[in-house]
N, C-alpha and C positions, 0 to 999 in steps of 0.2 A: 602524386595525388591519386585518391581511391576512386576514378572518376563515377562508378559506379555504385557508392554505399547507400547513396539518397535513394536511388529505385532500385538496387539489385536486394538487397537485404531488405530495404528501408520501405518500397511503397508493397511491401510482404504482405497486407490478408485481410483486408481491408474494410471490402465491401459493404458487407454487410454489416458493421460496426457503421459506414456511412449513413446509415439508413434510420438509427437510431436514435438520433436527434435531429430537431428541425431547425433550419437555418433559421438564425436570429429575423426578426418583424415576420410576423406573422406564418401564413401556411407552411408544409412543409411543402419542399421542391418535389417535383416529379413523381408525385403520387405517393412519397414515402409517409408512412403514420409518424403523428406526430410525437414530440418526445415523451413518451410513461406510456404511448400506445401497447400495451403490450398483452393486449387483449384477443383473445380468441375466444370465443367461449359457447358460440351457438350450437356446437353437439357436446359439450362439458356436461359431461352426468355430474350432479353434485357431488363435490366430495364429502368423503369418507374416512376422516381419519382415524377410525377406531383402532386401525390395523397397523398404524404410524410409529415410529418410534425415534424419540428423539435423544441422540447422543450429542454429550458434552465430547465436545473436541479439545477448548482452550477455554479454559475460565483461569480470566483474571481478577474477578470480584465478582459482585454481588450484581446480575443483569441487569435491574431496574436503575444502575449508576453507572453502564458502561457502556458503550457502542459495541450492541450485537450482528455478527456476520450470522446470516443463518441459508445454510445451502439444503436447498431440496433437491430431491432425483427426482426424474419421471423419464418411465420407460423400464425401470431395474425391476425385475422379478424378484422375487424371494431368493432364487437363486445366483442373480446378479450381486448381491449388494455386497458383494468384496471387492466386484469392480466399481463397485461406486466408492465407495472407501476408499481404492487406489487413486479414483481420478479427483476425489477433491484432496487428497491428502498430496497430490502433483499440485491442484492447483493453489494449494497454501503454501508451499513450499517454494513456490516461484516470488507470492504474494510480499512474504517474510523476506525477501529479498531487494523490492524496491521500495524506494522514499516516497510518501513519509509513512509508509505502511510498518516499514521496518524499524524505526523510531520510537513511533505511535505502537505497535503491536502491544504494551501492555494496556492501553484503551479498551482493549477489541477482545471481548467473549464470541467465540466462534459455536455452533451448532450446528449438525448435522441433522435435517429432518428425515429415516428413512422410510420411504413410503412403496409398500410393495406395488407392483403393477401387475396387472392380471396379463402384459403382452409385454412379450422385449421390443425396446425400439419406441421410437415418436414417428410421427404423421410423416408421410410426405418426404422420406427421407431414402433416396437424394435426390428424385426426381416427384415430378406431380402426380406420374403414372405409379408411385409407389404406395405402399396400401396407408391407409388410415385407420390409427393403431387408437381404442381406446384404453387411456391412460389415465392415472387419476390429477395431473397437471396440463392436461392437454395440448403438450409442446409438442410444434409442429413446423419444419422448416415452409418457404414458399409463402410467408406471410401470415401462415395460418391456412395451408394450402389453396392459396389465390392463383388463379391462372393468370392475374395480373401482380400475381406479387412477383417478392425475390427470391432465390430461394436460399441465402444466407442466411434470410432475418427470420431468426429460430422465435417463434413468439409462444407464449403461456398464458392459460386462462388466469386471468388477477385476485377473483375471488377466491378461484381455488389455493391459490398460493397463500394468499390472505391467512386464508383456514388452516393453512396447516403451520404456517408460520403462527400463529397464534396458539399454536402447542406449546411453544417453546415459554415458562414460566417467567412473569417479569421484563418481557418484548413488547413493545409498542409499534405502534408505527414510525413515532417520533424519535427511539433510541434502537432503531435497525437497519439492516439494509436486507435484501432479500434477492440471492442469485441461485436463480432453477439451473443443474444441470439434466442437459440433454443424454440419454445412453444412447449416444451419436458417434461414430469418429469422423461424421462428415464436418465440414470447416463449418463456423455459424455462433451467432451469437446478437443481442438483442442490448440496447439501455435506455433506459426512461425509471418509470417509478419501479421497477423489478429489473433487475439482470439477467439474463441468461448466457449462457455456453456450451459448448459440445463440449461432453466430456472424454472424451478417449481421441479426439482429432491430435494431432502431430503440435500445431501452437495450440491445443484449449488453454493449457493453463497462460496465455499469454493474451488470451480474448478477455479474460475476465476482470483483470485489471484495465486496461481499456472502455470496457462497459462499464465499470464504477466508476472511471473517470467522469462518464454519463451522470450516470443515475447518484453518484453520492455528490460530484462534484458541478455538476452544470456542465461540463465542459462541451465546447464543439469538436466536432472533428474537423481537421486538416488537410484534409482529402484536396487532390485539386482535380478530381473527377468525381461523378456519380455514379458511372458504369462505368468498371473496370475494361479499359482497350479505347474509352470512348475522351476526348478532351471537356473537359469542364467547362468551356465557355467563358464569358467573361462578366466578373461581377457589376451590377450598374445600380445597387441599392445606397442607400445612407448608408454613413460609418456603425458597423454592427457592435451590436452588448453584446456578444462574446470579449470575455477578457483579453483572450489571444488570437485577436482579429483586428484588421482595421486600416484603413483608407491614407492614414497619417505617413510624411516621414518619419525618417529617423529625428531629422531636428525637431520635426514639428513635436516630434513623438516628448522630446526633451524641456523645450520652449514653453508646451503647454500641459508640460509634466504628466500626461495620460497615460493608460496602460500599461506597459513593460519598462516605462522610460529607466527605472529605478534599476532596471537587470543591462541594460543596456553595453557590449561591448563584453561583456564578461562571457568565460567559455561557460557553454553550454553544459548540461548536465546530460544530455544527449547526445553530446559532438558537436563542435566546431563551436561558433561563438553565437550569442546571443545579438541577434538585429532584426535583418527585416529581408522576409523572404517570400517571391509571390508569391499564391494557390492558398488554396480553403475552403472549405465551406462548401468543399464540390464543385466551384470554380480554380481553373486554370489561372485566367487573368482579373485582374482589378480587385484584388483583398489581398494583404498580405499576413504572415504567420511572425512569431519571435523565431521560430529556429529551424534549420534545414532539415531535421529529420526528431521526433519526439513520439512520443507514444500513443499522443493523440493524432499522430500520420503514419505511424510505421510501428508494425508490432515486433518487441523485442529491444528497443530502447527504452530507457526512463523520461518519467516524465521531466519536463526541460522544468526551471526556474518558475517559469510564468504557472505552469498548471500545478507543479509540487505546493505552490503557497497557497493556491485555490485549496489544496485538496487538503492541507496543512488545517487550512481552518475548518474545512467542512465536517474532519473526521474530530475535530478538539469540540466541535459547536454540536456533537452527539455525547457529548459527558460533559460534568462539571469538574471543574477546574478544583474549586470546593469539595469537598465528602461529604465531609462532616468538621463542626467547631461546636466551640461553645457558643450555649444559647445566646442571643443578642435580645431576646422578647424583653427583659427587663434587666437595671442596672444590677452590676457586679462589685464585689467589694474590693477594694486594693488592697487584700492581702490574698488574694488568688494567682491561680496558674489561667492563663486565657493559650487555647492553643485552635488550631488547623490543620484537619486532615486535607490533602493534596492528591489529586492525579501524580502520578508518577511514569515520564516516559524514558523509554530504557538507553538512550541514548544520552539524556540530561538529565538538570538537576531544575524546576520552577522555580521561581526569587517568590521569598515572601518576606516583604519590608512591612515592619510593625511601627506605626507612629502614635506618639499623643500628642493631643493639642497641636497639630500637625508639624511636632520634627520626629524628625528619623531620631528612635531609639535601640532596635534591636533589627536582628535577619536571622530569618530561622522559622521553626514552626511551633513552637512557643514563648510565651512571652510571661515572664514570673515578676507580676506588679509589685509584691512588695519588696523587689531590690531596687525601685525606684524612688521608692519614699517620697508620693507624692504629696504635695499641700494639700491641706482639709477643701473639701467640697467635689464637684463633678466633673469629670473630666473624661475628654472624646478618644478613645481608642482607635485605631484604623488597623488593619491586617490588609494588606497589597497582595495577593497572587498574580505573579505574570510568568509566564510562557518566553523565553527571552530566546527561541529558535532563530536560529538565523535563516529558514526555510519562511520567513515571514516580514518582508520589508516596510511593506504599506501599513503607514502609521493607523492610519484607520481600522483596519485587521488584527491589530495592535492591542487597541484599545477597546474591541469586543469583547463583549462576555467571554466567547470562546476562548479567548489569549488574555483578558486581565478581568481578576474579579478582586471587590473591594468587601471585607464585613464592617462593620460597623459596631462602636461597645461604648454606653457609658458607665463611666468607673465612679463609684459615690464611694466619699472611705467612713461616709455613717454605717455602708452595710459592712454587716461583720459573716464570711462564707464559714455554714456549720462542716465540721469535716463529715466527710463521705469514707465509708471502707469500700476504697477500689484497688482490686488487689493488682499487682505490678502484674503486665502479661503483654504479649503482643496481641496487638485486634488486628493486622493484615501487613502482608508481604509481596514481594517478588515470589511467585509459586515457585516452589521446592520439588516438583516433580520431574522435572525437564532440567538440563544441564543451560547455564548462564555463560553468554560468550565473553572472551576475554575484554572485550573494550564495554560488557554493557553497565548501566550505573543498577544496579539493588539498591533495594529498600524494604524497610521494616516500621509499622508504626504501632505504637503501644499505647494502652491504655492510658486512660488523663485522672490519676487523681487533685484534686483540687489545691491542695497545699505545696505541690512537689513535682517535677520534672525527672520521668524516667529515664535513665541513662541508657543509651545504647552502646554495647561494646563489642567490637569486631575483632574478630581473629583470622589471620591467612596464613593456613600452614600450621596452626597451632602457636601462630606468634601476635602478638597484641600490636595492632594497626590503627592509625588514625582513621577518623572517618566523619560523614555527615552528621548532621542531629538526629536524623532518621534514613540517609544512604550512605553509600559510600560510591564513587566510581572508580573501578576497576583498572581502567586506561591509564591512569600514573603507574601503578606498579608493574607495568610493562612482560606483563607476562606472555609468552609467544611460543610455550611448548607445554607439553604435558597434560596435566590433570591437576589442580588445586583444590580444594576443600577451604568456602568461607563459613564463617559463624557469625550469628549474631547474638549478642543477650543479653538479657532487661532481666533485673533479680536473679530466680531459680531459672528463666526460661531460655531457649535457646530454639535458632534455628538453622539448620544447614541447606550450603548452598555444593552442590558440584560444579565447578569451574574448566569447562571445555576451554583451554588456551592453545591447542594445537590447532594452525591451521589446514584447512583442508588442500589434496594437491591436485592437481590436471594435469593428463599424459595427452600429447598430439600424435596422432596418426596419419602419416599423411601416404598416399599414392605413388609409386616409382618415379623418380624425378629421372630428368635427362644426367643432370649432375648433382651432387651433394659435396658439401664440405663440412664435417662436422668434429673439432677439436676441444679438447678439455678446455677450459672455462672461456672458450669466446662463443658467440652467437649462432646458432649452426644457421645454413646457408642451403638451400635450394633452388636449384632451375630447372624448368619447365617448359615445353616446346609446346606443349596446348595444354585442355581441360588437365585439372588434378581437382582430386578430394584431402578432407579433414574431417578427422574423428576428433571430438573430444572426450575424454574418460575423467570424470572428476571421481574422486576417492577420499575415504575418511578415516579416521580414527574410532567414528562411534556410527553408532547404525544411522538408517536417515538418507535421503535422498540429498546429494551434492548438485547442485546449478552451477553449469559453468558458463564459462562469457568470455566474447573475443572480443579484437578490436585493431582493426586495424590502418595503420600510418597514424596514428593518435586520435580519432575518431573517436563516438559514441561506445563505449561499451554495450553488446551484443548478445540477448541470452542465446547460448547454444541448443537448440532444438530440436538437432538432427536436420533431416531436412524437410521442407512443409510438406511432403506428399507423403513422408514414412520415417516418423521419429527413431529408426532404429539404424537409417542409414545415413553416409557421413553426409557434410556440407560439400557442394561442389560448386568449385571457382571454373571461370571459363572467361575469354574476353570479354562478350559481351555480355553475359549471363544466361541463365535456362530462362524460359519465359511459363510459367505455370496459371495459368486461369487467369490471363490479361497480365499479369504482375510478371514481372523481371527479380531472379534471384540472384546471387551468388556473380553479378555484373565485378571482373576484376581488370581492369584496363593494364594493357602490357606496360611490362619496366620492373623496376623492383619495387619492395613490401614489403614494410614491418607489420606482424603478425604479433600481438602482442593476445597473453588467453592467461586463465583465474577461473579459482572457483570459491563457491560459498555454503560454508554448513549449514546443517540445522540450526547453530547456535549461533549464526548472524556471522562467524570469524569468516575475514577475508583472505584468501590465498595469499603468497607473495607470487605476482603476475612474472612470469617468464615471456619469453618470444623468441622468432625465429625469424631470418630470411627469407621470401622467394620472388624468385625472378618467374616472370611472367614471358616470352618471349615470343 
């Protein structure tokens, strides 16, 4: 057993994410602002965004229909902003890698706001004695440099974010999320109604998913202290609204079917299994958590079961399910084509069950009335979108808007539909500009003329392939090397897809061992008489930043980040672990260890995980 994972890796960087939301009833604890506090703003010169400039990152459709990321700098000079391009371009790269981001990613238009700063650097950064930088987001560690604050909680004036996030064409408040990076590499980061993160810190790109668990998803943090080195005390409130908190047994948890009951027993998506485990909420004793180590307690795991489904629905309930259909304002005649444009997530396929008069008649995203030959007079149409994720159990979550929408048609076969000249074409796709990983599902939807249903026809390799009505998923034809080439095409039109099916590899590096045993196709074997290091080197096929991830005796899967003081230096194991700023790392208790390590492309493909032995001694 890895006695160690839960706090040498796992209670990793913390702090200052604790600080960012307030314990469920009422105030926050121990002087921390409360959740969306994320206001500084009493020397904020207005801004100014004439000098702004905003770059598309990832367009997956048309903004005002999708859930926009939109990341601001503050602190990047004119001169900087290649380092700001590298560090959000890290922190999407991490992003694209865990659930249900990775899934969901064709949701999500991403923008870059870049905003020059007349000073390198934000407030207060890393001490209080450090200067105070005006900037046109006025991000500032130390609270917003309070001599009573913290000096994790990197906080940003709101209006000014406001404003420049309101650059970006087609963004609302209602269909965005909003995360300032800091030109920081000090550790830090913020969530409420805005996100923040240092950008250049060793974990940033591991802060920022964490603070959306915040700011997109409600969630708490798991902390079972407030001040790192200090014990959390013990909880003595009501059972809390936090989803993944709560006073309850395990049976009771069952009996009275509450919270997690529905994950219950099942391994973790973070490691180990899903139950009940103490500390939260910044208490040590009396609240407990679903799972021993998760994202919302330890940076560098995934989110566990309990928060992926929170987060599942929060990132589907910033788009519609719907695009577009035909009109439903007045009756339709049955000799018409009735169809529905769909979200599309790259992981899966949405069900849309089409009924009349309420029985199941077709499935698909068109429905062509006159092969039903209905009886004369008026009759109720239904179209069903649902989301049939298995990252969403609770029936209730279910049955939201976010996860199932209904239209509604009545059909009169007095009306007679005049024909329309709509010429056969695609109206939207899976983008073509970026390579498609081997397991993901493409799509293609095409124009609707009135009388007739466009065919869509795929080719892989230049060979004619079965496929959806409007995708196809990629993961049956098992493809796990090379390069592929899909096509899709409606009439004269077509569209090409580039098919990354190689996966990416990771080489380990490890420190002179005492011993080695290392033979052609068995497991190599190392021991150790005290501390040792690992490197991990993920490599690809196509350009692009590789994430790798360990994991060790079957544990949570681990992103590898170097180590938190200097992303550029290995991981180091030791019995008890290093202890850096209250937090314990790299905690490896003697005996032996499977070392199990992977990596992930650009294109979503998964490594196949190799591993190694070591003796700890």
């Amino acid at each position: 057993m890895w006695t160690g994972m839960t706090t040498s890796i796992g209670a990793a960087a913390v702090t200052v994410l604790s600080l960012t939301a307030a314990p469920a009833h009422g105030a926050p604890a121990h002087g921390a602002p409360a959740h969306g506090a994320l206001a500084y703003g009493a020397r904020a010169p207005a801004a100014d965004p004439s000098d702004a400039k905003v770059v598309p990152v990832q367009v997956t459709g048309d903004p005002a229909k999708r859930f926009n990321l939109v990341i601001l700098g503050d602190g990047y000079t004119t001169a900087d902003m290649p380092k700001f391009r590298a560090h959000y371009a890290e922190h999407l790269n991490d992003l694209w890698t865990i659930e249900p981001f990775k899934s969901y990613r064709s949701y999500i238009n991403v923008y870059a706001v870049e905003i020059p700063s007349g000073e390198s650097g934000v407030s207060c950064d890393p001490s209080l004695s450090s200067p105070r930088r005006t900037t046109p987001l006025s991000m500032a560690f130390w609270s917003g440099c309070r001599a009573d604050g913290v000096q994790r909680l990197l906080v940003m004036n709101g209006a000014a974010a406001k404003t420049y996030a309101d650059l970006v064409p087609g963004t609302t408040t209602a269909n965005r999320q909003i995360l300032g990076l800091a030109n920081s590499d000090t550790y830090g980061g913020a969530g409420g109604a805005y996100a923040t993160a240092s950008g250049g810190n060793a974990m940033s790109a591991l802060i920022a998913p964490h603070e959306l668990g915040h700011s997109l998803g409600g969630l708490d943090d798991e902390y079972d202290y407030y001040q790192r080195g200090v014990p959390g005390g013990t909880y003595a409130g009501p059972e809390p609204d936090s989803i993944h908190h709560t006073l309850l047994t395990e049976e009771e948890l069952k009996t009275q079917k509450k919270k997690w009951w529905r994950w219950l027993g099942e391994r973790s998506e973070s490691g180990g299994t899903i139950g009940r485990y103490e500390g939260g909420m910044y208490f040590s004793k009396g609240v407990w958590r679903p799972s021993q180590h998760s994202m919302m307690k330890t940076l560098g795991y995934y989110f566990d079961q309990v928060s992926r489904e929170r987060m599942t629905q929060r990132i589907s309930a910033k788009v519609n399910l719907v695009q577009a259909h035909t009109p439903t304002t007045t009756p339709v005649g049955a000799d018409r084509v009735l169809w529905v444009e769909t979200m599309h997530p790259s992981s899966h396929t949405l069900s849309v069950i089409w009924k009349v008069d309420g029985k199941i008649v077709r499935k698909g995203a068109n429905l062509d009335l006159s092969r039903l030959h209905l009886k004369k007079g008026t009759h109720t149409v239904q179209a069903t979108v649902a989301d049939p994720t298995p990252f969403v159990r609770d029936p209730a979550l279910r049955a939201s808007v976010a996860l199932t929408q209904v239209r509604t048609w009545t059909v009169d076969t007095s009306v007679k539909t005049p024909p329309e000249n709509v010429p056969v074409d695609f109206s939207s796709s899976t983008p073509t500009d970026k390579p498609v990983g081997n397991e993901s599902v493409v799509y293609a939807e095409t124009t609707h003329p009135v009388h007739s249903v466009p065919a869509v026809r795929w080719e892989l390799d230049g060979r004619r392939v079965r496929g959806g009505e409007r995708d196809i998923d990629l993961a049956r034809f098992r493809m796990y090397k090379g390069t592929h080439q899909l096509v899709a095409r409606v009439g004269s039109k077509s569209r090409t897809w580039t098919i990354d099916a190689q996966g990416p590899a990771v080489k380990y590096e490890l420190s002179k061992a005492t011993h080695s045993r290392t033979r052609p196709g068995r497991t190599p074997e190392y021991v150790f008489d005290g501390p040792f290091t690992m490197r991990l080197t993920g490599a690809d096929d196509r350009p692009g930043v590789v994430v790798s991830e360990f994991r060790v005796d079957g544990d949570g899967w681990f992103n590898y980040f170097g180590w938190p003081t200097d992303s550029s230096a290995p991981w180091l194991f030791t019995e008890n672990g290093t202890v850096i700023d209250s937090l314990t790392y790299g905690k490896l208790g003697k005996g032996r260890h499977t070392v199990e390590y992977r990596a992930i492309d650009p294109a979503g493909n998964i490594g196949k995980a190799d591993k190694f032995i070591v003796t700890l001694r």
